[in-house]
C-alpha angles and dihedrals in degrees: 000000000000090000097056098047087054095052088052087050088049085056106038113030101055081067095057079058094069091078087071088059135069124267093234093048096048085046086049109046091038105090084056091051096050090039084047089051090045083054094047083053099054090042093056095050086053098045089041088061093041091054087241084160141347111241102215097177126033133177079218123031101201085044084064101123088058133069089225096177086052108046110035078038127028121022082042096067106030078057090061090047102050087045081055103053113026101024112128090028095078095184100053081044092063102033086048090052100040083053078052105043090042096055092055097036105042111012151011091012095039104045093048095053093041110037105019108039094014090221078155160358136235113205112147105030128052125232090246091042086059090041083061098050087047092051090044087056096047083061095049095048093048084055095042084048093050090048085051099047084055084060097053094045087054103058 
């Protein structure tokens, strides 16, 4: 029972965070943070089918090869908050993501969902080894961000 009202609160709660943050920015950094959830979708279903890890506890069941609390909550908004904060300074963006992408894919995060609650496991894919993914599609979003923001400048 605990499990699955933290993984609510994983879900829920990060979007109650976007008050603190300006309507513009939020408007802005959006469009990254849907297209890094996208990613992190895509990811899951492959990892799912590679047996990257075993989900032993869902706030969906037929959502199961998703990480649904993760990715829709989040890693959504805590995208939106490190673009805020850090875009146009791409090496605080990455520093401040690979704090953030460390801290889910190796410890505490990690570890607490893994060893201690048991939420899931990991079987085919080291902790490193999805340090290494997160950091790869930090990359990818900061260029995906810097293709949206000439668009913009174009209209």
């Amino acid at each position: 029972m605990f499990n699955k009202v933290l993984l609510w609160g994983m879900l829920i709660l990060p979007w109650f965070t976007l008050f603190f943050l300006k309507k513009e920015g939020i408007k802005r950094y959006m469009p990254v943070a849907l297209f890094a959830s996208l990613l992190m979708t895509i990811y899951n279903v492959v990892a799912y089918n590679q047996k990257h890890w075993e989900i032993n506890d869902t706030i969906n069941p037929w959502l199961k090869p998703l990480f649904v609390p993760g990715i829709f909550g989040g890693f959504l908004i805590v995208t939106i908050w490190i673009f805020y904060y850090t875009y146009g300074r791409f090496w605080k963006y990455l520093i401040t993501n690979m704090a953030a992408d460390f801290m889910f894919a190796i410890f505490p995060i990690h570890y607490l969902f893994q060893e201690k609650l048991g939420i899931y496991q990991l079987t085919y894919i080291t902790p490193l080894g999805r340090f290494t993914l997160f950091v790869i599609f930090a990359i990818v979003l900061y260029l995906y961000q810097l293709w949206q923001e000439e668009i913009f400048i174009a209209k």
